[in-house]
N, C-alpha and C positions, 0 to 999 in steps of 0.2 A: 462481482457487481450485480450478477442477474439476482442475487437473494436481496441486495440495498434497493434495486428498482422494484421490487415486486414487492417489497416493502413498502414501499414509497406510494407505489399507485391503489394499496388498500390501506393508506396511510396507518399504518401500523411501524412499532420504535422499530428501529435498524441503528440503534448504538451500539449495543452488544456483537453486531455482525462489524461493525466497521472495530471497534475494539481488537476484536478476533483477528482481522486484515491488518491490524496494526500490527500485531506480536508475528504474525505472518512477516510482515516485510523485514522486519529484525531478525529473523530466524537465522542463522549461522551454522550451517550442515557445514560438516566435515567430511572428509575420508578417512581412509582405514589409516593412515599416516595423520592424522590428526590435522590435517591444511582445510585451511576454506577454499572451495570449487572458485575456481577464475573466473567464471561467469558470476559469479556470484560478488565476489571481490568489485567486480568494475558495478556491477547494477547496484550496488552498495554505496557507492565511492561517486554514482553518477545520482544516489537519492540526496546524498550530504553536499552536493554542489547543486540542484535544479531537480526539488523534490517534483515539484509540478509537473511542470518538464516530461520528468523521468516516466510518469505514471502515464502521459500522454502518447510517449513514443513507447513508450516499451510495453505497456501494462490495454495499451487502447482505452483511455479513461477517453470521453467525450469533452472538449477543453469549454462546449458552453452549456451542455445540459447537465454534463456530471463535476459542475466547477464550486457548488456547495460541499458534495460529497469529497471532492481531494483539498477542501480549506480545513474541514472536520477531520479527515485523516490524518491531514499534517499537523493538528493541533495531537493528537491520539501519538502517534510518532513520534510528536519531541520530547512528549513529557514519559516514552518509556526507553527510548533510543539513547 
């Protein structure tokens, strides 16, 4: 988020970085047994029920200054999720 705000205050684009955040929160790490890490499994499973939500308790998004930036993500999210 600090590379979208420091975008933002020399208004210059930050699509390409929220893009990037997007393929980010999709990302599915294994281990050496091929499993997805549990922590990962629930943070997954808690974006596909209360994406907003999720990015507010768990990620520290700000729910009224950075509430453009997680409409835009979530739009970025659904359409590669």
């Amino acid at each position: 988020m600090g590379s979208i705000h420091l975008a933002m205050q020399n208004m210059m684009p930050y699509d390409m970085i929220l893009k990037a955040m997007s393929y980010g929160l999709c990302f599915k790490a294994k281990d050496e047994e091929g499993n997805l890490f549990p922590s990962d499994v629930v943070f997954l499973e808690a974006l596909s029920i209360d994406f907003e939500s999720t990015l507010i308790k768990d990620l520290f998004f700000d729910p009224i200054s950075d509430h453009l930036i997680i409409v835009e993500l979530k739009n970025h999210y659904k359409h590669i999720s």
